[in-house]
DOTOR-111221 format. One record per residue (C-alpha): residue number from 1; residue in one letter; x, y, z. Coordinates in steps of 0.02 Angstrom, whole numbers, plus 50000, padded with zeros to 5 digits. Example, Ala and Ser with C-alpha at 12.3 -4.5 7.8 and 13.67 -1.06 7.14 Angstrom:
2
+-----+---+-------+-------+-------+
!   k ! r !  east ! north !    up !
+-----+---+-------+-------+-------+
!   1 ! a ! 50615 ! 49775 ! 50390 !
!   2 ! s ! 50684 ! 49947 ! 50357 !
+-----+---+-------+-------+-------+
***
This chain:
200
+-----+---+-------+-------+-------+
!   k ! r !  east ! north !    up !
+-----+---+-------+-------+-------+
!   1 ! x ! 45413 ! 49295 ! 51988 !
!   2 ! x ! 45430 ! 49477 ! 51915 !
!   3 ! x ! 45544 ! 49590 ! 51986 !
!   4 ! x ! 45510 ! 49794 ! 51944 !
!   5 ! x ! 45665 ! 49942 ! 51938 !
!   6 ! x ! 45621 ! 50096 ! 51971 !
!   7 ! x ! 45748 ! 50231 ! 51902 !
!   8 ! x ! 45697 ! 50408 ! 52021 !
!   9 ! x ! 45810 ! 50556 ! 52016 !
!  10 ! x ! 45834 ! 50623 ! 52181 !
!  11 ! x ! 45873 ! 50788 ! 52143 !
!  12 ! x ! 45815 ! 50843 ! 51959 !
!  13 ! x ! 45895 ! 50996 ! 51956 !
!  14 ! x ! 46071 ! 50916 ! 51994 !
!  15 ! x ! 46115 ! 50818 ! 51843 !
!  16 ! x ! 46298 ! 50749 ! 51926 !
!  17 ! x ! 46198 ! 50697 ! 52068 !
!  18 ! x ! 46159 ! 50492 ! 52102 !
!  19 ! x ! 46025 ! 50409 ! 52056 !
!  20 ! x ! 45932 ! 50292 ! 52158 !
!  21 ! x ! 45865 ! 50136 ! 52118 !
!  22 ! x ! 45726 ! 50044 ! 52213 !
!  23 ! x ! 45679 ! 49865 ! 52182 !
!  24 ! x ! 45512 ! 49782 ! 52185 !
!  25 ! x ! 45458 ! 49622 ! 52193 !
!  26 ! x ! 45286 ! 49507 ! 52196 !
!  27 ! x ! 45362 ! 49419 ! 52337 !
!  28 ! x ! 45444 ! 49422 ! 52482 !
!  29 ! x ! 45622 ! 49336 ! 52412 !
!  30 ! x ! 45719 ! 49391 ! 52250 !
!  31 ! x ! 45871 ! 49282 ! 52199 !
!  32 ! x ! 45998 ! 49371 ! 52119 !
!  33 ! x ! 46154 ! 49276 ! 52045 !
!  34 ! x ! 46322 ! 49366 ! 52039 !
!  35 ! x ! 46445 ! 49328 ! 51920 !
!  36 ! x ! 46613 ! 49376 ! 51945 !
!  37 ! x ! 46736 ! 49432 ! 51806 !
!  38 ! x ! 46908 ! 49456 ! 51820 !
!  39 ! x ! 46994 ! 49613 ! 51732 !
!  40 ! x ! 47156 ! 49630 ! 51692 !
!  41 ! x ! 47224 ! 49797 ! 51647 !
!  42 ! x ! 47402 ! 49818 ! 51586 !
!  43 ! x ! 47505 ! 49919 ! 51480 !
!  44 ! x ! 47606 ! 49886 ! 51318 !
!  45 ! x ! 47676 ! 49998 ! 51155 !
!  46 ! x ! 47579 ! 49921 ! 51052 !
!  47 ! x ! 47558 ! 49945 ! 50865 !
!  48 ! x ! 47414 ! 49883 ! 50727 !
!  49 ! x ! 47503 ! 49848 ! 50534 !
!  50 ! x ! 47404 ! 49865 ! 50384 !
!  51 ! x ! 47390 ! 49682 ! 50388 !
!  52 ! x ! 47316 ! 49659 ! 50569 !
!  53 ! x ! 47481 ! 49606 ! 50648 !
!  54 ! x ! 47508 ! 49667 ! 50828 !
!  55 ! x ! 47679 ! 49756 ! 50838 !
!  56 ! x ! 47761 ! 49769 ! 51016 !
!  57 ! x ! 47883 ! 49889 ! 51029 !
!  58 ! x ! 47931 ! 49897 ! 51245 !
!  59 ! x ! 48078 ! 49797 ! 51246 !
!  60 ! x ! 48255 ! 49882 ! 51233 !
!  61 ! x ! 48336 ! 49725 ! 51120 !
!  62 ! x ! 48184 ! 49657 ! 51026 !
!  63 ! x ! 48020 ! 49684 ! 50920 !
!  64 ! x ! 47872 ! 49565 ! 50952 !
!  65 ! x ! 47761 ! 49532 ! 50819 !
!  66 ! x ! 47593 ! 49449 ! 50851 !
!  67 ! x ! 47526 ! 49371 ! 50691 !
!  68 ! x ! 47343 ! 49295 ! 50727 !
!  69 ! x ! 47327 ! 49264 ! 50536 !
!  70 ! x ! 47479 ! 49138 ! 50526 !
!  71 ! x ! 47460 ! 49097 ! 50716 !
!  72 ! x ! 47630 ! 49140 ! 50766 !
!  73 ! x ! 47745 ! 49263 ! 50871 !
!  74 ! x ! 47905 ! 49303 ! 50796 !
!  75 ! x ! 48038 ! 49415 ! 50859 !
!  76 ! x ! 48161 ! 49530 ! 50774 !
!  77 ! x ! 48320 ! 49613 ! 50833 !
!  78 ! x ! 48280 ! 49790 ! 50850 !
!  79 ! x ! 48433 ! 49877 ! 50779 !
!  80 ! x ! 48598 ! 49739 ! 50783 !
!  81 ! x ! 48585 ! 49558 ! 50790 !
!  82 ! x ! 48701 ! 49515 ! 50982 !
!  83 ! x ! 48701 ! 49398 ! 51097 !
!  84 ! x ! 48581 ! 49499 ! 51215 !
!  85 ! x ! 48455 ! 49488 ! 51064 !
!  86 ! x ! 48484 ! 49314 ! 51049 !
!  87 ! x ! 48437 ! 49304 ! 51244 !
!  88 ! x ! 48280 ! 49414 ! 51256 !
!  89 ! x ! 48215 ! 49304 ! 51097 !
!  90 ! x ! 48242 ! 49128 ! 51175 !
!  91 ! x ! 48192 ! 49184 ! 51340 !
!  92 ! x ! 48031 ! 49258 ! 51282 !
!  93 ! x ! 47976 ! 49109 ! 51174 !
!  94 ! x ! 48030 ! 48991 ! 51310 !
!  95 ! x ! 47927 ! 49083 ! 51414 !
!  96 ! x ! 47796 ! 49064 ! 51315 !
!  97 ! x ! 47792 ! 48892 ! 51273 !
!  98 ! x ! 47810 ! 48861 ! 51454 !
!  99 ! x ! 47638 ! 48942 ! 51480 !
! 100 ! x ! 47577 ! 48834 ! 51331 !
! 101 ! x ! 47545 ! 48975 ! 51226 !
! 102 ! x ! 47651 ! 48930 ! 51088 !
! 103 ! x ! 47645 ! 48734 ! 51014 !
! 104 ! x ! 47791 ! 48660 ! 51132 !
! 105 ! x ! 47916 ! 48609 ! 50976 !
! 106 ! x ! 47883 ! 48758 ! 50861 !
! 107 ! x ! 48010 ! 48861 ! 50914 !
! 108 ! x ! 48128 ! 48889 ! 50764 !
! 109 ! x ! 48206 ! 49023 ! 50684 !
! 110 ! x ! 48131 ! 49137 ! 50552 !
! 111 ! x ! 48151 ! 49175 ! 50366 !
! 112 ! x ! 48241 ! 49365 ! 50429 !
! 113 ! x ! 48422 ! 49377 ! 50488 !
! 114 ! x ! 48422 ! 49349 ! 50688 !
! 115 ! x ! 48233 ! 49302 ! 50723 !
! 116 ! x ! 48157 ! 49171 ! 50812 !
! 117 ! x ! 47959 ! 49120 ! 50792 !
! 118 ! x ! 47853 ! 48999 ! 50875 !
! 119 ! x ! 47660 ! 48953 ! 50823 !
! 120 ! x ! 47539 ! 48976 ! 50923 !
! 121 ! x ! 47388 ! 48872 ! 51031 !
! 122 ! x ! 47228 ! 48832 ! 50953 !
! 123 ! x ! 47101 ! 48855 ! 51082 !
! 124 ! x ! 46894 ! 48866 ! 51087 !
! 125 ! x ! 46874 ! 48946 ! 51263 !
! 126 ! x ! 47003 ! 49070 ! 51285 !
! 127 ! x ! 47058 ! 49206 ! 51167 !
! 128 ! x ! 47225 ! 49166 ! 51104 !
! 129 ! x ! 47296 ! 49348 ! 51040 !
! 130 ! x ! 47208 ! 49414 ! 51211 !
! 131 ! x ! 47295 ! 49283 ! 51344 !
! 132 ! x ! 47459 ! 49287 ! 51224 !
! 133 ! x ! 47475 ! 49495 ! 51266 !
! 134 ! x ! 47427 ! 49454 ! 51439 !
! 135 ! x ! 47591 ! 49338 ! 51451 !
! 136 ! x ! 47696 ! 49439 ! 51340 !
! 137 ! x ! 47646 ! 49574 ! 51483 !
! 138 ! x ! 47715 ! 49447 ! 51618 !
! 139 ! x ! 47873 ! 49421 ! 51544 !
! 140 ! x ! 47889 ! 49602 ! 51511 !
! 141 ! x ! 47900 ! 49620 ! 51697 !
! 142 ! x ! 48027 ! 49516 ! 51721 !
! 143 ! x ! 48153 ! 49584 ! 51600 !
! 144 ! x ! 48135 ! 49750 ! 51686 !
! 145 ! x ! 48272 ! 49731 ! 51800 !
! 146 ! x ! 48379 ! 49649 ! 51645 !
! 147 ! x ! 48343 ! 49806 ! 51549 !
! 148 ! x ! 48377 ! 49944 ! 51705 !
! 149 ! x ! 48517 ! 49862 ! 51725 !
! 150 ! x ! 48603 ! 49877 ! 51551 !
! 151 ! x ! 48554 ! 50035 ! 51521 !
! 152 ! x ! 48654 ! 50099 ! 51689 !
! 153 ! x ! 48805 ! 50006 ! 51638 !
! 154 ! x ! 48789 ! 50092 ! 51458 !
! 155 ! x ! 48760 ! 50277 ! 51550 !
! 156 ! x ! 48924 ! 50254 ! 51664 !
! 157 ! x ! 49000 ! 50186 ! 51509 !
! 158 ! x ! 48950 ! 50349 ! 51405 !
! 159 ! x ! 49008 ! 50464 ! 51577 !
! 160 ! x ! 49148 ! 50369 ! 51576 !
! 161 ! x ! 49215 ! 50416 ! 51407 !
! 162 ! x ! 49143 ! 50592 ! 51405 !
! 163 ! x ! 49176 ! 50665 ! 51576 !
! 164 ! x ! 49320 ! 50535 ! 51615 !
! 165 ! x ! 49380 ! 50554 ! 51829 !
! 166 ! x ! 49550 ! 50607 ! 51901 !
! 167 ! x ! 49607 ! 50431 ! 51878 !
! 168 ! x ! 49570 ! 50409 ! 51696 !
! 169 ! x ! 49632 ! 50593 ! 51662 !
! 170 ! x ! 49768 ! 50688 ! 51599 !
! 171 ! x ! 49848 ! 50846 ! 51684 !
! 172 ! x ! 49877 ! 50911 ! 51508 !
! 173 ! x ! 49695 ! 50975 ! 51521 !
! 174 ! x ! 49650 ! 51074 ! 51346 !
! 175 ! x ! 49747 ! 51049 ! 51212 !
! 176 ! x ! 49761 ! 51203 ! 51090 !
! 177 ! x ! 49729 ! 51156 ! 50906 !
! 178 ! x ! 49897 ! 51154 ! 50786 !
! 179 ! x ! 49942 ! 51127 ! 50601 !
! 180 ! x ! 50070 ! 51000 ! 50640 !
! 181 ! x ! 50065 ! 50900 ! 50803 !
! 182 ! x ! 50180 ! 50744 ! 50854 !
! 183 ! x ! 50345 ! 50667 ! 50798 !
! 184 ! x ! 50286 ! 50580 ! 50624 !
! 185 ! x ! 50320 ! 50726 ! 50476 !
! 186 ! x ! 50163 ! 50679 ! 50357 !
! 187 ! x ! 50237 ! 50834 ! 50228 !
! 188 ! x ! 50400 ! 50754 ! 50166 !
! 189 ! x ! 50464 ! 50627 ! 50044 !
! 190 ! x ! 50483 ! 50519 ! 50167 !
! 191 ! x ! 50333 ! 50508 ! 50235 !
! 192 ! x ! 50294 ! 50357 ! 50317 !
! 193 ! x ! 50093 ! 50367 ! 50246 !
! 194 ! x ! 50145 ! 50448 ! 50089 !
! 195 ! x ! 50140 ! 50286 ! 49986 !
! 196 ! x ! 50025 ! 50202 ! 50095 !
! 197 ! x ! 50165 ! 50114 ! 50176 !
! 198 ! x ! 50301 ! 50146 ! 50320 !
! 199 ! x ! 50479 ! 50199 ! 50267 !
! 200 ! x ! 50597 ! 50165 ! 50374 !
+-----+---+-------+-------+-------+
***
């Protein structure tokens, strides 16, 4: 059975305009098989190294590093090692190795201060740096509400101390700038810093 396309141009002095496409056949029936695919899209800072490591650089506590040449995901505390970086790291790797992307008793902690690193799945039908983004992605989502939620605490913490209320306020209101200001002399002999010490 041969089946003929013809590409005509409805209008050919419109070139935005749609094409039409008419379909011919020697007989009467023409199969046509439809595969469906599945797409995905999603969205992550992602970075390329010189080496072909995939750097991911969304969450608030952590750096991801995909490394398909060693096989492995390791995490890094993004600026000071704490227990909330502690947390994101387990709970990402456990995550992982939950959706059996990471080898289930790899999970161990790297050769940097405060990271953890797990090694990945071999597998021959799926691609592994492709479906390991696609479940870092997953887990991203559910940190959200983690990371919302610190950051609030840390703006009322920041109002807090800059534009303090009534109730953690004083009435002196501004204080103007002096040479000398309290009850501790810090020009005498006997001054109680003078030699580093108190002197009663």
């Amino acid at each position: 059975m041969t089946v003929k396309i013809n590409i005509e141009d409805d209008n050919p002095k419109e070139k935005e305009d749609t094409l039409s496409i008419k379909i011919t056949s020697s007989t009467e029936e023409v199969g046509v098989e439809i595969i469906e695919e599945d797409t995905v899209d999603f969205n992550l800072k992602l970075r390329s190294s010189l080496g072909g490591d995939l750097m991911i650089l969304d969450h608030k506590f952590i750096d991801i590093v995909i490394q398909p040449s060693n096989k492995k995901v390791v995490t890094f505390a993004k600026d000071v090692m704490s227990d909330m970086v502690y947390g994101a790291e387990s709970r990402l790797l456990e995550f992982l190795r939950s959706k059996g992307i990471i080898v289930y008793d790899s999970i161990q902690g790297g050769n940097v201060y405060g990271s953890l690193e797990g090694v990945l799945q071999e597998s021959s039908e799926l691609d592994v740096v492709k479906s390991t983004l696609l479940n870092i992605f997953e887990w991203m989502k559910t940190e959200q509400s983690l990371i919302s939620g610190v950051t609030s605490y840390e703006e009322i913490q920041d109002d807090a101390l800059i534009e303090p209320d009534n109730e953690f306020s004083t009435d002196l209101g501004e204080v103007p700038q002096e040479a000398d200001k309290g009850s501790i002399n810090t020009r005498t002999i006997f001054a109680p810093y003078l030699y580093g010490r108190f002197v009663y």
